[in-house]
C-alpha positions as CSV (number, residue, x, y, z in Angstrom):
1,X,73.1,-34.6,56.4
2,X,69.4,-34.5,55.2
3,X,67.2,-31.5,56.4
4,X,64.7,-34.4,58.1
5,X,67.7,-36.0,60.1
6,X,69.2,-32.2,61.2
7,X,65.9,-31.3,62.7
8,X,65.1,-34.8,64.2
9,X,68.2,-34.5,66.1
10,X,67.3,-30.7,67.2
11,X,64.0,-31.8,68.2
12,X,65.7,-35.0,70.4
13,X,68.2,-33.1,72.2
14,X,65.6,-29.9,72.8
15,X,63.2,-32.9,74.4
16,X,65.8,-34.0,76.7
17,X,67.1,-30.9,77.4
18,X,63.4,-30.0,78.7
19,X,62.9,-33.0,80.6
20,X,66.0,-32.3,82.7
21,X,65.0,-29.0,82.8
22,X,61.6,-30.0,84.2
23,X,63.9,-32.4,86.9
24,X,65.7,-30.0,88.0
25,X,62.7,-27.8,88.4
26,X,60.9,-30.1,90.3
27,X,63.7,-30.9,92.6
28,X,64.0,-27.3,93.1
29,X,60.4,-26.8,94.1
30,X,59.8,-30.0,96.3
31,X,63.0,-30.9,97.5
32,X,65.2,-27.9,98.3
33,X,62.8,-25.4,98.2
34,X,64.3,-21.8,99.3
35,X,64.5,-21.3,102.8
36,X,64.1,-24.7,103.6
37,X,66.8,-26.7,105.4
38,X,70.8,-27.2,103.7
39,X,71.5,-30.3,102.6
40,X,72.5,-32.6,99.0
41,X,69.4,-33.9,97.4
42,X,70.0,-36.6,94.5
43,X,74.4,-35.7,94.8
44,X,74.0,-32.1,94.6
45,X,73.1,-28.8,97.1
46,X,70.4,-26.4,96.2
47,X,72.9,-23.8,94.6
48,X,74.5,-26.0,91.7
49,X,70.7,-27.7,91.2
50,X,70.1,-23.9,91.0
51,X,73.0,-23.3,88.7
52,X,72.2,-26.8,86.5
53,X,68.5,-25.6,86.3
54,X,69.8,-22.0,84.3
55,X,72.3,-23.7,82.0
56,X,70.0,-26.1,81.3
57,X,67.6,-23.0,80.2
58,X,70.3,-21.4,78.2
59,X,70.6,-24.3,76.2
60,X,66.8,-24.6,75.5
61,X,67.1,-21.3,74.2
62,X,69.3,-21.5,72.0
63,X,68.2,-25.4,70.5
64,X,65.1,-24.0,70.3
65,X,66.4,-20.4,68.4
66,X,67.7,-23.0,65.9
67,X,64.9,-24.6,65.8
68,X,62.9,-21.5,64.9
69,X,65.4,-20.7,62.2
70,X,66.2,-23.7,60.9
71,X,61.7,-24.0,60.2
72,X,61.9,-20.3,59.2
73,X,60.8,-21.0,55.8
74,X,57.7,-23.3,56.7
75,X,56.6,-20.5,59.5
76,X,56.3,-17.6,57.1
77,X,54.5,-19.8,54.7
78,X,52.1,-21.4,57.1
79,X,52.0,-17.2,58.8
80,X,51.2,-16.0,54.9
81,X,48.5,-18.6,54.3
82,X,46.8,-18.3,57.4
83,X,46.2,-14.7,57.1
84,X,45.3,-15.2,53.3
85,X,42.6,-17.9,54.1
86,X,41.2,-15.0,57.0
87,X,41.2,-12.7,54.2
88,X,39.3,-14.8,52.0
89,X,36.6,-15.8,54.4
């Protein structure tokens, strides 16, 4: 698989990964907020919303740990020239 393709699909799957994420959130905030009254909002109670909601931040974490390594290379160069431009002027 070519580099370009491998981090395309990384980047796709961290995006929707972070839109649920930002669902769930929502849903959490406005629609079962804590303390508020029980009851299933879009098939599910607050607690597996709650549960859904940390999973679904576990697995940002670790697309976007790949993500870091898998740009590692272009990060320290970018890091080196930046500082070396500074330096310059």
């Amino acid at each position: 698989m070519r580099r370009a393709t491998l981090h395309y699909i990384l980047d796709a799957i961290e995006g929707l990964i972070l839109l649920l994420l930002v669902v769930s959130g929502f849903i959490l905030w406005f629609a079962l907020p804590e303390g508020g009254e029980a009851g299933k909002v879009v098939l599910f109670d607050r607690r597996t919303w709650v549960q859904a909601h940390q999973w679904l931040a576990v697995g940002l974490l670790a697309f976007f740990s790949t993500h870091i390594i898998t740009h590692w290379t272009w990060i320290s160069y970018m890091t080196k020239n930046f500082f070396q431009r500074l330096k310059k002027g």
